[in-house]
LUMPAKE-534526 format. One line per 10 residues: number of its first residue (from 1); their letters; for each residue y, x, z of C-alpha. Coordinates in Angstrom, 2 decimals, m for minus. Last residue first. Layout:
N
NUM	A	Y:X:Z; ...
***
This chain:
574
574	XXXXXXXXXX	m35.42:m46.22:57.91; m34.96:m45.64:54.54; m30.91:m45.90:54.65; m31.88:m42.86:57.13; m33.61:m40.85:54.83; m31.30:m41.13:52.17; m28.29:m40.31:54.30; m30.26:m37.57:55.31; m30.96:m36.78:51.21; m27.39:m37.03:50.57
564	XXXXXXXXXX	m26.12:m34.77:52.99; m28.57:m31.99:52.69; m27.50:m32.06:48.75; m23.97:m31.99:49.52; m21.64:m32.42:46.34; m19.67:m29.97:44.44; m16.15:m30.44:45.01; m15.79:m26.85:46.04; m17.50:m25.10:43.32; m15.79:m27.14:40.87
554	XXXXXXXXXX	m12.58:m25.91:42.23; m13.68:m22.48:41.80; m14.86:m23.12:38.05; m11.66:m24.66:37.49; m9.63:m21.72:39.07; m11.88:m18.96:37.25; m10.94:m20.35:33.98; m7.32:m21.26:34.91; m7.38:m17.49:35.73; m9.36:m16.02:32.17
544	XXXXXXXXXX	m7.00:m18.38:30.40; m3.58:m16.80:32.17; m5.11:m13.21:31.44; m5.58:m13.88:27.69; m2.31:m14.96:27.40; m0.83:m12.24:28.91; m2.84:m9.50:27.01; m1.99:m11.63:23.85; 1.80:m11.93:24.49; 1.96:m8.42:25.70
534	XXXXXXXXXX	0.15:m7.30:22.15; 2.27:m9.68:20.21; 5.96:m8.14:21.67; 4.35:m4.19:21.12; 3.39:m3.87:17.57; 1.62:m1.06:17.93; 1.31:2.45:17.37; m2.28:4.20:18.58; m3.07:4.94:22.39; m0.57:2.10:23.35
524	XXXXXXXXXX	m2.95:m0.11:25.19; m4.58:3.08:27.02; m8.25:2.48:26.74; m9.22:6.39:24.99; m7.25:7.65:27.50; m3.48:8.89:27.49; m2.11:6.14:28.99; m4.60:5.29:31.73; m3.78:1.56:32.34; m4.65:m0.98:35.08
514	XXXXXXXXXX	m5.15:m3.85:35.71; m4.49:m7.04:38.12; m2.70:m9.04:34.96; 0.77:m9.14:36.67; 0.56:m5.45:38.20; m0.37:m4.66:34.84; 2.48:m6.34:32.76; 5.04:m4.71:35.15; 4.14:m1.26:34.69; 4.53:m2.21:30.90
504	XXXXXXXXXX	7.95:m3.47:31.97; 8.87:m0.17:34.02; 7.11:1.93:31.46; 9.74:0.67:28.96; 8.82:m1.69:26.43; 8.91:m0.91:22.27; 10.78:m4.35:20.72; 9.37:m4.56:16.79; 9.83:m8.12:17.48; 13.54:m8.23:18.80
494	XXXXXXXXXX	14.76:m11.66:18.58; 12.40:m14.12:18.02; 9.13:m11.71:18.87; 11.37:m11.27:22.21; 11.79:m14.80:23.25; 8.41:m15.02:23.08; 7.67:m12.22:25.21; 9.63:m14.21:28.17; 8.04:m17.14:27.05; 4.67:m15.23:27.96
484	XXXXXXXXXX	5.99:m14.23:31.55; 7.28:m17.59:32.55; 3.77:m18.75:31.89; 1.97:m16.08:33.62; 4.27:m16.22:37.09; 3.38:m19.76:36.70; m0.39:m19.49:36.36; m0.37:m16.71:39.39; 1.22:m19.35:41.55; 4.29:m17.92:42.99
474	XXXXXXXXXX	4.18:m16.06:46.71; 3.41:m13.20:45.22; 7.26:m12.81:44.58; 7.61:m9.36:42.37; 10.53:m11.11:40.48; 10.63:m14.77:41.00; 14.12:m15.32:41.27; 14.71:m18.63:40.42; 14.75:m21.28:37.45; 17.57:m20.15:36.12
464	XXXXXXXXXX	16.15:m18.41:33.52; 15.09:m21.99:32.44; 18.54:m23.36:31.66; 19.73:m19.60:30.13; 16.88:m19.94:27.30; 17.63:m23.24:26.50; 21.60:m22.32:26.64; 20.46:m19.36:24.45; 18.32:m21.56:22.07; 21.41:m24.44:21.61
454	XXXXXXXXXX	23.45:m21.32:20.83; 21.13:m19.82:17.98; 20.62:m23.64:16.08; 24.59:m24.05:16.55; 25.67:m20.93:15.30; 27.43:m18.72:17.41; 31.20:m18.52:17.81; 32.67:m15.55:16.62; 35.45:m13.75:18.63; 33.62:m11.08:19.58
444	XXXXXXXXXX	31.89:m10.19:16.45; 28.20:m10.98:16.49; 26.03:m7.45:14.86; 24.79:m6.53:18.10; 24.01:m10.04:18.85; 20.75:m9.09:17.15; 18.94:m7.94:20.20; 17.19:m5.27:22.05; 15.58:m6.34:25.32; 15.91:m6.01:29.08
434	XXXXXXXXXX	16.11:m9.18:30.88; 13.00:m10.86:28.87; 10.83:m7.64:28.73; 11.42:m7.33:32.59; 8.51:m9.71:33.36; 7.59:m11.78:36.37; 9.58:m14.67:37.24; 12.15:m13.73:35.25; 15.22:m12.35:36.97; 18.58:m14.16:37.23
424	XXXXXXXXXX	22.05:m13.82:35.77; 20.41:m12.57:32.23; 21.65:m9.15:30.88; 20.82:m8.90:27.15; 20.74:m5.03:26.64; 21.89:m3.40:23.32; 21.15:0.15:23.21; 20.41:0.53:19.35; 19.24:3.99:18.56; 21.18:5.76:15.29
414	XXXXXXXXXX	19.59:5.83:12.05; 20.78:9.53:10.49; 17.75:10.88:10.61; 15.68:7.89:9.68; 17.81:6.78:6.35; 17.52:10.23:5.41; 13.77:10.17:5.50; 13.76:6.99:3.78; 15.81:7.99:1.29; 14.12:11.01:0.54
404	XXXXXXXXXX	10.86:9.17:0.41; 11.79:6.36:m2.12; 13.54:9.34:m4.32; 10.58:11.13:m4.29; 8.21:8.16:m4.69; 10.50:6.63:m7.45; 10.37:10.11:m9.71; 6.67:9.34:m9.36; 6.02:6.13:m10.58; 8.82:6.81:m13.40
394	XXXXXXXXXX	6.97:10.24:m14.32; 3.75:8.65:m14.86; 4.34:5.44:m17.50; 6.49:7.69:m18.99; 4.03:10.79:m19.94; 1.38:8.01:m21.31; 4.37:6.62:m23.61; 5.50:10.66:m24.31; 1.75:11.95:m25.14; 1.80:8.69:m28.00
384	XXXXXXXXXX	4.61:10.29:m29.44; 4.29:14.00:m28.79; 0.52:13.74:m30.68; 2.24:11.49:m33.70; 4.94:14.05:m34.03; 8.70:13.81:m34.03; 9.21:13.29:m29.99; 13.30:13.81:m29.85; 15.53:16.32:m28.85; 19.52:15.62:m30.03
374	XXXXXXXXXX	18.82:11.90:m28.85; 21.27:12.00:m25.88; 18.84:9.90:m23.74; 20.65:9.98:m20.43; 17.67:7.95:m19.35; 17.32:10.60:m16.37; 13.61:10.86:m16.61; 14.58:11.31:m20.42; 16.90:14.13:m19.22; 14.88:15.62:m17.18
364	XXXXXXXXXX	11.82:15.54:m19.91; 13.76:17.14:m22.73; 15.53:20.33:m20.39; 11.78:20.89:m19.18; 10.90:21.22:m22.84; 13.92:22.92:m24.28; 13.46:25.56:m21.43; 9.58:25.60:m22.85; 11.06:26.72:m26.53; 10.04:23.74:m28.73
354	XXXXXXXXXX	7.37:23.46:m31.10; 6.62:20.43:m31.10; 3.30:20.13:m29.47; 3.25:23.01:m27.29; 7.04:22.16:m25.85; 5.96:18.74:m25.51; 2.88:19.95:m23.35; 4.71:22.79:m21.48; 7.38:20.23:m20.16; 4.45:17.94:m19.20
344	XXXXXXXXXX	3.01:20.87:m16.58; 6.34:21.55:m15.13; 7.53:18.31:m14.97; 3.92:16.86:m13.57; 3.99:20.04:m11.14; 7.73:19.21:m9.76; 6.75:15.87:m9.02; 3.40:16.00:m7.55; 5.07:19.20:m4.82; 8.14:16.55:m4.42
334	XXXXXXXXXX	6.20:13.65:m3.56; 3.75:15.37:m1.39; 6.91:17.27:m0.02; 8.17:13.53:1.21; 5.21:12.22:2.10; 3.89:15.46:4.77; 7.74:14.65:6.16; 7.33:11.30:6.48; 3.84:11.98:8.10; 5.18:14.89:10.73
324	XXXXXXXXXX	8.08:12.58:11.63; 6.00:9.58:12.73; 3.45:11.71:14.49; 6.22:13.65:16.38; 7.46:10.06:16.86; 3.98:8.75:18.07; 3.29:11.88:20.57; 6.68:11.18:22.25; 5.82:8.10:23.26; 2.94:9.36:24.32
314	XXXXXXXXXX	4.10:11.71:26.46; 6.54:9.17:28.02; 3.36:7.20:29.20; 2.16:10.47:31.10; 5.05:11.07:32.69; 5.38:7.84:34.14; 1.54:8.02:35.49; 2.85:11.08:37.67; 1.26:14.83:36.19; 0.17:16.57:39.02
304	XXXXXXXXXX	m3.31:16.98:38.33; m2.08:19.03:34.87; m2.43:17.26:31.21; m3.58:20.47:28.99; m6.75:18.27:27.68; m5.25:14.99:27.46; m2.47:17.02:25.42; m4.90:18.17:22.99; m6.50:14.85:23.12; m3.40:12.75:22.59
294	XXXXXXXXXX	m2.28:15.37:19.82; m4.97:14.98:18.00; m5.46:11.33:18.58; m1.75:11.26:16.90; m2.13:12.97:14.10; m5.16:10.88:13.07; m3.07:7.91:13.16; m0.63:9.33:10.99; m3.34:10.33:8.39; m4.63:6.59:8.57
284	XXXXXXXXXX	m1.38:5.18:8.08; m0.19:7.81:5.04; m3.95:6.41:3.03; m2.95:4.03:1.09; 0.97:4.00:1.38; 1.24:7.80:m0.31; m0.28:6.88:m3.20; m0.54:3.67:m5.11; 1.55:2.38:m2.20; 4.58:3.82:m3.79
274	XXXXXXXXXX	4.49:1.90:m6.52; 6.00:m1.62:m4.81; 9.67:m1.72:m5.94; 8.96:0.85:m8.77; 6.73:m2.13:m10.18; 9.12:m5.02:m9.78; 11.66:m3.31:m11.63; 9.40:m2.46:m14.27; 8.83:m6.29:m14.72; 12.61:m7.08:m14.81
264	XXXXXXXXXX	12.77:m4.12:m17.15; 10.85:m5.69:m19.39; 12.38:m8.71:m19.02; 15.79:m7.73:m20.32; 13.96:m5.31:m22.85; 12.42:m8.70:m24.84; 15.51:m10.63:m24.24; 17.36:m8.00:m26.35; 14.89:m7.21:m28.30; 14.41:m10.47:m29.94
254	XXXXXXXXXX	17.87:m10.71:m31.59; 18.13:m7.10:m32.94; 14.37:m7.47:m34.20; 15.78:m10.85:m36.47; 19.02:m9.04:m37.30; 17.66:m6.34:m38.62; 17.16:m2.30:m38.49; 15.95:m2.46:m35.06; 16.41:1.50:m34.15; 13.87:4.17:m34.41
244	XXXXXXXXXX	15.09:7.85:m33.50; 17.74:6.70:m31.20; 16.61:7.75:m28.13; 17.61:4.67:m26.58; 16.43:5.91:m22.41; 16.66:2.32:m21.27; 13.18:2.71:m19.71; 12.26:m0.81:m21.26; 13.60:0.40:m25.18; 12.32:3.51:m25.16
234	XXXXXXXXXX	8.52:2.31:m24.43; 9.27:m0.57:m26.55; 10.09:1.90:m29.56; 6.68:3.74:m28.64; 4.55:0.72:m28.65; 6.32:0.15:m32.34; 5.52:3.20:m33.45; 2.34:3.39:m32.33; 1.66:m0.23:m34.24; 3.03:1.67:m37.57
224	XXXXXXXXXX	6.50:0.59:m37.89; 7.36:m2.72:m40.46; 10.37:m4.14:m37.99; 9.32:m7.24:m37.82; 5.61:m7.06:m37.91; 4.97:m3.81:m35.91; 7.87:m5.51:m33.57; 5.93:m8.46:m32.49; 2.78:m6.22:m32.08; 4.23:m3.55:m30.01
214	XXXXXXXXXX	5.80:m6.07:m27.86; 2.58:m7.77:m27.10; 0.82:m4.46:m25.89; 3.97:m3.49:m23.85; 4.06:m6.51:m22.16; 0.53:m6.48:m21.76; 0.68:m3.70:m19.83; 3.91:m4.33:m17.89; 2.04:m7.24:m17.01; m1.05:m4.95:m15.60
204	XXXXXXXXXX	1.00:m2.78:m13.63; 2.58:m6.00:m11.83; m0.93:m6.79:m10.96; m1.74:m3.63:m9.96; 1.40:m4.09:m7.70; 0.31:m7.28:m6.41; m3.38:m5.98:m5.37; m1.05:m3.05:m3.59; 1.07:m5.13:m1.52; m1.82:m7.55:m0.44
194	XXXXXXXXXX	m3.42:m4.58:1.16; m6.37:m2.85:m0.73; m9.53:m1.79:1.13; m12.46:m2.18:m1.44; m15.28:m3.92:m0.49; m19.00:m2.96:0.43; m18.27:m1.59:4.23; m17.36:1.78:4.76; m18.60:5.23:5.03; m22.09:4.25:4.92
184	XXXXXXXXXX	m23.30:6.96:2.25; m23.95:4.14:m0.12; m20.02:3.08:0.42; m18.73:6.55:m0.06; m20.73:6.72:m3.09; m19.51:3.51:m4.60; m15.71:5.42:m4.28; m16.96:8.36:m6.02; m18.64:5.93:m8.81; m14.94:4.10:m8.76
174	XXXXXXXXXX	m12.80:7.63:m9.42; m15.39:8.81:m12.34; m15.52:5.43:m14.32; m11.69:5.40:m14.65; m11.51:8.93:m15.09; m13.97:9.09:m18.19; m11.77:5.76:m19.14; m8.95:7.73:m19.02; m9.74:10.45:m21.25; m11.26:8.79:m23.33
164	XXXXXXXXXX	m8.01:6.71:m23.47; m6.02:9.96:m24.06; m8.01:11.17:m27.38; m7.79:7.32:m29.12; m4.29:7.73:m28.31; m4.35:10.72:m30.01; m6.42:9.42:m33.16; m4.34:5.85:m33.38; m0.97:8.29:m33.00; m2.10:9.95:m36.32
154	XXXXXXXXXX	m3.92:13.17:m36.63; m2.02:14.71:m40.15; m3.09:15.54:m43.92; m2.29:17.24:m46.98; m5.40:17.02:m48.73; m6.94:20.97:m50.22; m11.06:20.09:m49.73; m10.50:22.12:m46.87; m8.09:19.64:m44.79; m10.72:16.91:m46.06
144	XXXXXXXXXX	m13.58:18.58:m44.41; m11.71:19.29:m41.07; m10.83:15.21:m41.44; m14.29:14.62:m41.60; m15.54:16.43:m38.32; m12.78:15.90:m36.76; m13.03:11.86:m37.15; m16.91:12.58:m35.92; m15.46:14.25:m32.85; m13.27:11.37:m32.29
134	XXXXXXXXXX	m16.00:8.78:m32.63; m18.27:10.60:m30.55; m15.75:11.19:m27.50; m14.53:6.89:m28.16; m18.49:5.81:m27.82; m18.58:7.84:m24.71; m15.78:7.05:m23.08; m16.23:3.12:m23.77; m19.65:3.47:m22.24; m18.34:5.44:m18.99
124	XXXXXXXXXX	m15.91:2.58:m18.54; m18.72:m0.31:m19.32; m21.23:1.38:m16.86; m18.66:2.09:m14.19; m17.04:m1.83:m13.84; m20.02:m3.42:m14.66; m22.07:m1.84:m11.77; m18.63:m1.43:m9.75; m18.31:m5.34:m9.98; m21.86:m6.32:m9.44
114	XXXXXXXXXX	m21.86:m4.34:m5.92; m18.29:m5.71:m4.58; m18.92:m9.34:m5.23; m17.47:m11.42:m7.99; m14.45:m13.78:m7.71; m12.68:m12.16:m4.77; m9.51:m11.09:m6.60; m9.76:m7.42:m6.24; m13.51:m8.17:m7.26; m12.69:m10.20:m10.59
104	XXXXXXXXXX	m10.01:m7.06:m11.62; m12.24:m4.72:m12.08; m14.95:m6.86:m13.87; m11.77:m7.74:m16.13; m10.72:m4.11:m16.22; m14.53:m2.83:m16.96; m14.71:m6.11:m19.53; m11.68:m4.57:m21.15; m13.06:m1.28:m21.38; m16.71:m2.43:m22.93
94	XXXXXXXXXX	m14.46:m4.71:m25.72; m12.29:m1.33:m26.70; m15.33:0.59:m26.90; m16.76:m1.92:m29.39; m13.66:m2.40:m31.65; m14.00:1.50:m31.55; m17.43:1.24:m32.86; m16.55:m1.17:m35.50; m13.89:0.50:m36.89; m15.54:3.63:m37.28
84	XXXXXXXXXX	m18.72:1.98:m38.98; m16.24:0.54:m41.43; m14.52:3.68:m42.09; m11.03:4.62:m41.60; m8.15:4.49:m43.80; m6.25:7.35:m44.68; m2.78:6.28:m44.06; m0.17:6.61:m46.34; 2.72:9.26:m47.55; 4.46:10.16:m44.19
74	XXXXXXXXXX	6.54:13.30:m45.02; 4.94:17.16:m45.04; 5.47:17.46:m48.84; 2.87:14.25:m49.30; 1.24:13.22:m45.93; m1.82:11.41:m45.66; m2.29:10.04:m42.30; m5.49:10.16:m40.39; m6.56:7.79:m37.13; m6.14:4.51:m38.73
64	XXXXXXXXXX	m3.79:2.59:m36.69; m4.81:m0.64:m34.53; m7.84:0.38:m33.13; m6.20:3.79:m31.63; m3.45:1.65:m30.42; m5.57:m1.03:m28.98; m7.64:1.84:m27.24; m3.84:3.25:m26.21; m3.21:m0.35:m24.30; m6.90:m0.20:m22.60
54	XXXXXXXXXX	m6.43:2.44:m21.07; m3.11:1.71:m19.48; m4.76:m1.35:m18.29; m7.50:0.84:m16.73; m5.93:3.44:m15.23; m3.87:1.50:m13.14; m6.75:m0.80:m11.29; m8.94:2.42:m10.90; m6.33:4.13:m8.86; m5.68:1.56:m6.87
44	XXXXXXXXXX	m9.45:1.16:m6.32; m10.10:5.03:m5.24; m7.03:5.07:m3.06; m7.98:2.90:m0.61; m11.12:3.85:m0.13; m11.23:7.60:m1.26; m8.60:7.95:1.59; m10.99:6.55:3.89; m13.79:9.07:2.69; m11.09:12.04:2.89
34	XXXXXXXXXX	m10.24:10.49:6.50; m14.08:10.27:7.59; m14.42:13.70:7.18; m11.21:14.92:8.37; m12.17:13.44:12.13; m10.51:11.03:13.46; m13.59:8.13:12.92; m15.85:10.75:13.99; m14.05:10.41:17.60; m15.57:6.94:17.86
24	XXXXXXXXXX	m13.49:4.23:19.08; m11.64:2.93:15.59; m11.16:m0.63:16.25; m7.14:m0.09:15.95; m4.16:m0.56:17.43; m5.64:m1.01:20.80; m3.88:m2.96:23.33; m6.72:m5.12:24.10; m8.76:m2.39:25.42; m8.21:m2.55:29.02
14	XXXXXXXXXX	m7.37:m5.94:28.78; m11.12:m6.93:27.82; m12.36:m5.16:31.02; m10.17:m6.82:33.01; m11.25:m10.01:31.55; m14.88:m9.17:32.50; m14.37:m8.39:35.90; m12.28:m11.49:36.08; m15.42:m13.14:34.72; m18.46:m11.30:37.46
4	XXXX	m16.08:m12.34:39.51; m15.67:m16.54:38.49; m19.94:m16.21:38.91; m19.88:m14.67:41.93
***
C-alpha cells in the first residue's frame, strides 16, 4: 500500500517535472505581474549604471568651479566658488558614493536587501537635493554678477553638476519603485540580476573609473580644465579624434596610447554584455507570457478530435511563434529607443550651439559612426559635458540595434540541421539515443576522429549492442531505465539543446507509467526547456522511485512470521 501510495506520488511529481518554470498561477501571466517583474530586473540594472556615471560628473562639478570669466568671449579665469559651495558639493558627492557602494554591497551579497535600498535611496535623494540647492544658489549669484556688467559663462563643473542631479533624482526614483514592488509582495526581498548583468555593471563601473582617473592624469599633463580632460578621454576611448584638443607633448602622447588601448578593451567588454540592461531582463518573461496566451487560447479552441500528436505539434509551434514575436518586439524596441535618443540629442546640440537641427542629427551620426571629421565640434561647456553623458548612451544603444538585427538575421537565414546518428541496434528503451542531432556534421569524410571522440563512439557502439530491447517488457524496469538515462547522456554531450520528437517523448511516458496532456497546465513542455536534462531528471527520478518501491517490496517479503515464532515459542516451552 505503502510502495502505491509512492508510485502514485512519483507520477504525480513527473507530471510536473517538465516545467520550465514555478510559475502555476495564471496571475503570474498576467500584465500585472510582468510590469512588476520587469521593474525587478530592470529596476537594479538600471540603478547600478546610473550611479557610477553619477558620480563621475559630481567629481567634475567638484573639480571645476562652476563660473568662468571670460574676457572678449575667450576663456579668461575661473570664478572661484565659495567655501560653503565647496563643501556642500564635497558632501553630495560623499552621500552618492555611499548610495553606489550600498548599491553595489547587495548585488554582491554583503548587506541585505532592506538596509541596502534604505542607504541606497536616502543618500541618492540627499545628494539630489543638496546639488538642486547648490545650483540654484550658483544662479542666483551668477544672475547678479551678469548684471553687475562681468563677462561670464556656466562652466562644465555647473552642467555636470545640472546632469548628476539629474541622475541621482533617477537613481533614487527607479530603486524606491522597485522597494515598492517588494512591499506590495510582488517578489521576494532581492533583486533579480543574472550573473551576466552583475558583471556588466561591473564592467560599467571600470569604465567609470577609468574615465575618472584619466581625466585626472591628463588635467595635470596636459593643463585642461578637469572637464576638459574627461572630455578628451571620452574622444579618445570611442576613437571618434575630434581633433579639438590634442596631447600637445610627448609625455601625454606616450600615456595615451596605452591609456585608450585599455579603454577600449574595457568598452569592448561592455557592448559585449549591454544588452541585458534592457531587453535581456525582462525579454524571457514577456516570451513566456506569449506563450501561455497562446496555449490557453488554443486550449480553448482545441476540438474533441484533436489526436495527442497534434496537440504536441501545437506547441511546438506555439514556442517559435513566441520566439519570433519577442525577437521581433526587441528588435523595433531597439530601433524605436534609437531613433528617439538621435532625434531628441540632435535637438539638444543643435539648441546649445547654435546649429541648424540637420547639422545636429548630421553631428551625432557621424560621432556614433567615429568618422569624426572634426568640421562640427562641441565648443561650449553645456555641449561638452552633454556630449560625455550623450556617449555613454548612444554606444549602449547603437549595440542593441545592431546586436538585434544580427540576431534576427542570423535566425532567418539559419538553416535546420537534419543529422541523424543511426545506431545498428535499438536502445533498450529510448529513441533519443538513435535519433539525435550531432556535431559530426561538421567531420569531413576523410578525417579521422580524434582519439578522445572515437574511443567514446566505440564505447558508445559496445553497449548499443547490447540487444534489442525496444518496447520488450520483458526487461527489468531498472535496466530499461538505465540504458535509457545514458541514452540522454549521450545527448547533453553531443546535442544538448536536442528538442525530442513526440515519438521519443511518447516513449519517455510509456517508460515512466505516465502520462502527458500537452497543452495543460502539467504538460512537461508547457514553457521552453532545455529538453536532454529534463528527460534525464524525469528518468532518473522514475528509476529511484522503482528501486524504492522494489526494496520496500522485498522487505515486505522477508519480513518475519510473528505466528511462527511465538508457536515455536510455545512449544520450546513445553
Amino acid at each position: 500500500m505503502i510502495g502505491q501510495r509512492r508510485t502514485e506520488a512519483s507520477k504525480e511529481k513527473l507530471s510536473v517535472a517538465g516545467k520550465s518554470q514555478e510559475h502555476t498561477d495564471d496571475d503570474l501571466f498576467s500584465f500585472v505581474y510582468l510590469e512588476w517583474y520587469t521593474m525587478a530586473s530592470s529596476c537594479p540594472l538600471m540603478a547600478g549604471a546610473l550611479g557610477p556615471v553619477s558620480n563621475l560628473f559630481s567629481i567634475t562639478a567638484l573639480a571645476e568651479p562652476w563660473v568662468i570669466e571670460l574676457n572678449h568671449g575667450q576663456f579668461d579665469r575661473f570664478h572661484p566658488d565659495s567655501a560653503s559651495s565647496i563643501a556642500l558639493n564635497a558632501v553630495s558627492l560623499a552621500f552618492g558614493i555611499l548610495a553606489n557602494v550600498a548599491l553595489l554591497a547587495n548585488f554582491t551579497g554583503r548587506v541585505k536587501y532592506g538596509l541596502s535600498q534604505a542607504i541606497s535611496i536616502t543618500s541618492f535623494y540627499i545628494a539630489s537635493i543638496l546639488l538642486l540647492a547648490l545650483i540654484g544658489n550658483n544662479y542666483r549669484v551668477y544672475s547678479s554678477l551678469v548684471r553687475d556688467g562681468l563677462d561670464l559663462q556656466f562652466s562644465q563643473g555647473y552642467w555636470s553638476a545640472v546632469i548628476t542631479a539629474v541622475l541621482y533624482f533617477l537613481g533614487g526614483f527607479v530603486l524606491t519603485w522597485n522597494l515598492v514592488g517588494h512591499l506590495r509582495g510582488h517578489y521576494p526581498a532581492s533583486f533579480i540580476l543574472t550573473s551576466s548583468q552583475r558583471s556588466l555593471m561591473l564592467q560599467i563601473l571600470c569604465i567609470i573609473i577609468w574615465l575618472a582617473g584619466g581625466g585626472g592624469l591628463f588635467a595635470g599633463i596636459q593643463d585642461y580644465s578637469y572637464g576638459d580632460a574627461v572630455y578628451f578621454c571620452d574622444v579618445s576611448i570611442l576613437t571618434i579624434g575630434f581633433g579639438d584638443l590634442q596631447p600637445t607633448n610627448d609625455l601625454s602622447r606616450a600615456l595615451v596610447l596605452p591609456y585608450t588601448l585599455i579603454g577600449i578593451l574595457i568598452l569592448g567588454f561592455v557592448v559585449i554584455n549591454v544588452r541585458s540592461l534592457v531587453v535581456v531582463s525582462s525579454s524571457e518573461q514577456r516570451s513566456l507570457q506569449h506563450v501561455e496566451r497562446l496555449r490557453v487560447r488554443n486550449l480553448r479552441r482545441v476540438q474533441l478530435e484533436r489526436t495527442d500528436e497534434d496537440s504536441f505539434n501545437l506547441i511546438r509551434k506555439i514556442h517559435k511563434s513566441a520566439k519570433k514575436r519577442d525577437m521581433l518586439a526587441t528588435l523595433v524596441l531597439s530601433i524605436v529607443l534609437f531613433l528617439i535618443f538621435l532625434l531628441l540629442s540632435a535637438l539638444v546640440f543643435s539648441k546649445i550651439e547654435g546649429w541648424s537641427y540637420f547639422i545636429g542629427f548630421y553631428f551625432c551620426t557621424t560621432s556614433l559612426l567615429t568618422i569624426g571629421y572634426g568640421e562640427f565640434v562641441p565648443s561650449l561647456p553645456g555641449s561638452k559635458a552633454f556630449f560625455v553623458l550623450w556617449s555613454l548612451i548612444a554606444v549602449p544603444l547603437m549595440t542593441m540595434v545592431f546586436s538585434s538585427m544580427i540576431a534576427a538575421t542570423v535566425d532567418v537565414s539559419k538553416k535546420p540541421r537534419n543529422v541523424m546518428l543511426t545506431h545498428t541496434s535499438s536502445n533498450l528503451t529510448t529513441e533519443p539515443s538513435q535519433q539525435r542531432t550531432t556535431d559530426l556534421e561538421s567531420q569531413k569524410p576523410d578525417e579521422p576522429l580524434s582519439d578522445a571522440r572515437n574511443n567514446e563512439m566505440q564505447n558508445f557502439n559496445a553497449y548499443d549492442n547490447y540487444g534489442d530491447y525496444h518496447g520488450n517488457e520483458e526487461i527489468p524496469k531498472e535496466v530499461r531505465l538505465v540504458d535509457a538515462i545514458q541514452g540522454i547522456v549521450r545527448d547533453l554531450d553531443v546535442n544538448p539543446r536536442k528538442k525530442y520528437s513526440y515519438k521519443e517523448w511518447n516513449m519517455l511516458a510509456k517508460t515512466v507509467d505516465t502520462q502527458f496532456n500537452w497543452l495543460g497546465t502539467d504538460s512537461p513542455i508547457r514553457f521552453p526547456v532545455n529538453e536532454p536534462p529534463l528527460f534525464l531528471r524525469i528518468y532518473w527520478n522514475s528509476l529511484k522511485d522503482h528501486l524504492r518501491n522494489q526494496y520496500m517490496q522485498m522487505g515486505k517479503s522477508q519480513q518475519p512470521n510473528g505466528d511462527k515464532f511465538k508457536s515455536s515459542a510455545d512449544t520450546s516451552d513445553q
